[in-house]
VMD Tcl script that builds the backbone (N, CA, C; Angstrom):
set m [mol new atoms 129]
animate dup $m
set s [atomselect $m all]
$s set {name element resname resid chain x y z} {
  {N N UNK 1 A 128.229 178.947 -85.451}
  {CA C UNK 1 A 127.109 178.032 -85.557}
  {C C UNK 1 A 127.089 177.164 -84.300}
  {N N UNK 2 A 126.059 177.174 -83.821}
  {CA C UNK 2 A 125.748 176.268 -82.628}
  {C C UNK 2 A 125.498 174.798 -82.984}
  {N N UNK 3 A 125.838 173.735 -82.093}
  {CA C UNK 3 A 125.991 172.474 -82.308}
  {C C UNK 3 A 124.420 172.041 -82.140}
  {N N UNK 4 A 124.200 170.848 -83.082}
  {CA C UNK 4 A 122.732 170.667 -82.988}
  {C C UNK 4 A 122.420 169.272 -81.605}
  {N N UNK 5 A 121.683 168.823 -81.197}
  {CA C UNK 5 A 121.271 168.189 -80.049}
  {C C UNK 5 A 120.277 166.998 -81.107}
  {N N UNK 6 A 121.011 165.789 -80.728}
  {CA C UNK 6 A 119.530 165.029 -81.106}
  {C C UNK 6 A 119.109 163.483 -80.395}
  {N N UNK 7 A 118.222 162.863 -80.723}
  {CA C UNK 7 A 118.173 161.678 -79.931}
  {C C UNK 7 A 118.241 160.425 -81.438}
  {N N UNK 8 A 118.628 159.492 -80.956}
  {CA C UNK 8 A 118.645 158.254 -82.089}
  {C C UNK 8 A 118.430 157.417 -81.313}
  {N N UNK 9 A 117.364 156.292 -81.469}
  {CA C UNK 9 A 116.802 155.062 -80.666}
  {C C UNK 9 A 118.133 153.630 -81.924}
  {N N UNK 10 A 117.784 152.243 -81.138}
  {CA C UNK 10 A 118.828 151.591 -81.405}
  {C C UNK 10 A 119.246 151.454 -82.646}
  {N N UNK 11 A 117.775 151.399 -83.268}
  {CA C UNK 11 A 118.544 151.642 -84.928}
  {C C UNK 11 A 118.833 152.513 -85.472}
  {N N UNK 12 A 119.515 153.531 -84.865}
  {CA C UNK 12 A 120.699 154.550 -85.020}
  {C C UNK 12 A 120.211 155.417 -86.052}
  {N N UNK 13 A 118.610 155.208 -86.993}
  {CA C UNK 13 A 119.183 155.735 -88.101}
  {C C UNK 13 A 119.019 157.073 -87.763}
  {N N UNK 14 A 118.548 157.885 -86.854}
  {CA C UNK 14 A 119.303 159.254 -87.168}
  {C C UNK 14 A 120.340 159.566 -86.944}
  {N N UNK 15 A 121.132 158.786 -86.417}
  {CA C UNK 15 A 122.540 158.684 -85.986}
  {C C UNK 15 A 123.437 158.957 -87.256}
  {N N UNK 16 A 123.173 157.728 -87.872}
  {CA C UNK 16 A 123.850 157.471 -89.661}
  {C C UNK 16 A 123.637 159.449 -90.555}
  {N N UNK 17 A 122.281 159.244 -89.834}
  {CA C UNK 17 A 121.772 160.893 -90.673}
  {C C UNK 17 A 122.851 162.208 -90.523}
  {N N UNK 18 A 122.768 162.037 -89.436}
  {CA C UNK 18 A 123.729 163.206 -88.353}
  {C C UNK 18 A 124.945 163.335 -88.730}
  {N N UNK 19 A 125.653 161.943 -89.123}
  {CA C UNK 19 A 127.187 161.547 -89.333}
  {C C UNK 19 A 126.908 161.998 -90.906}
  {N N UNK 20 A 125.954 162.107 -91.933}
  {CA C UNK 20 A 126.387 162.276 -93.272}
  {C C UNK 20 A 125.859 163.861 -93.244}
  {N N UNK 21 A 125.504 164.405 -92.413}
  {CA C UNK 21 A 125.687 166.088 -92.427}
  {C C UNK 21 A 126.547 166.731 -91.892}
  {N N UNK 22 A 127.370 166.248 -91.267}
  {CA C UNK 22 A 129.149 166.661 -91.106}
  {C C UNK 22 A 128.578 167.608 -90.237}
  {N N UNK 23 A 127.744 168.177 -89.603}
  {CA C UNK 23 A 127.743 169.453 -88.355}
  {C C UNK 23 A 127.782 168.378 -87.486}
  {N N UNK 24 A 128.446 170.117 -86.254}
  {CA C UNK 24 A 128.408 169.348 -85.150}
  {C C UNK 24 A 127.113 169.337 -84.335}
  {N N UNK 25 A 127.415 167.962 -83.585}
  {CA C UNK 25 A 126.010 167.531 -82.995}
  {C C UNK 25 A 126.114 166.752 -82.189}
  {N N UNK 26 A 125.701 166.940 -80.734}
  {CA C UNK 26 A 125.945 165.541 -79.367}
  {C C UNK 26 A 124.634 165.258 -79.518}
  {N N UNK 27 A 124.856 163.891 -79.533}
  {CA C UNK 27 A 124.196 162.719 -79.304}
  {C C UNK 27 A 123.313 163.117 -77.744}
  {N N UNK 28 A 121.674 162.744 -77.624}
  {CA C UNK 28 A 121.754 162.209 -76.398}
  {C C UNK 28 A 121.632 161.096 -75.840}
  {N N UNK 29 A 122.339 160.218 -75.171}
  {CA C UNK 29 A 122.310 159.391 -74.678}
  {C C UNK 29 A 120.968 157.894 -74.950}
  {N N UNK 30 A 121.113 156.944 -75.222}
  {CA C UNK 30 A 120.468 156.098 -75.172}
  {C C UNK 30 A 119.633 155.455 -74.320}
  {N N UNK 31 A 120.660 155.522 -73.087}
  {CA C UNK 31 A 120.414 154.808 -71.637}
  {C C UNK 31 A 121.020 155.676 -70.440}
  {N N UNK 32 A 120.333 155.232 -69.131}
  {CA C UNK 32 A 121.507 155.778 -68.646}
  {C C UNK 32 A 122.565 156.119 -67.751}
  {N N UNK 33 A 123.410 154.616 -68.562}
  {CA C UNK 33 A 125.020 154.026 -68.283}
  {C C UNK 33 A 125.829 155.376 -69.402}
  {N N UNK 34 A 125.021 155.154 -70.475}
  {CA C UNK 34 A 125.512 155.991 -71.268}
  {C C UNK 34 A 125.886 157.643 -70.994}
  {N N UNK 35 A 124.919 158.312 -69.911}
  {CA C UNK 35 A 125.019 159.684 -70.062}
  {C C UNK 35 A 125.849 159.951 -69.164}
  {N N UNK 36 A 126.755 161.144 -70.411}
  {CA C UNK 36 A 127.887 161.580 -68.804}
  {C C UNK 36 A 127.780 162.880 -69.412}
  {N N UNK 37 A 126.527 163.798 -69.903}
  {CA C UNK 37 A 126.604 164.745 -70.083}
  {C C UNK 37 A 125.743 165.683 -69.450}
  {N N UNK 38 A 125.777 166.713 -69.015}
  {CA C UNK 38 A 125.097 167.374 -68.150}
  {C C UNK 38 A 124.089 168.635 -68.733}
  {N N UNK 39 A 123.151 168.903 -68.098}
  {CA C UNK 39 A 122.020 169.795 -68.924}
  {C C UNK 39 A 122.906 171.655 -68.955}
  {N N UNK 40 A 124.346 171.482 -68.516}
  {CA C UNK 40 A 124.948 172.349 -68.847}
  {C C UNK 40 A 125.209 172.540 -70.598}
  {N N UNK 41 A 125.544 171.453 -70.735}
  {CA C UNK 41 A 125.772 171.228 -72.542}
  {C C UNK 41 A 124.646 171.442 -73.437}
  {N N UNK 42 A 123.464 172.055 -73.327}
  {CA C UNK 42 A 122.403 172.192 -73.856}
  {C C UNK 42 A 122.441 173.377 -73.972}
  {N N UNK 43 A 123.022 174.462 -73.086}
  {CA C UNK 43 A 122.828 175.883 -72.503}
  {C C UNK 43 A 121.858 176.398 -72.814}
}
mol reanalyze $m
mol bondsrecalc $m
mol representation Tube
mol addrep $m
C-alpha cells in the first residue's frame, strides 16, 4: 500500500483525521521553514 499525501491548514483538522486512520501519510508542509521534503517523495 502506498502512503497517502495530504495538506492540513492551521487548524490541523485533517491532520487529527489522518492520525485516527492509522495509514501511512506525509504531511505537506504548512510553510516554507517547514518543508524539507522533496517532489522526489511524491514519486
Amino acid at each position: 500500500m502506498s502512503a497517502l499525501v495530504y495538506f492540513s491548514s492551521s487548524s490541523e483538522n485533517t491532520h487529527r483525521f489522518m492520525q485516527r486512520l492509522g495509514l501511512p501519510a506525509t504531511r505537506i508542509p504548512l510553510n516554507e521553514r517547514d518543508r524539507s521534503m522533496s517532489g522526489s517523495e511524491f514519486g
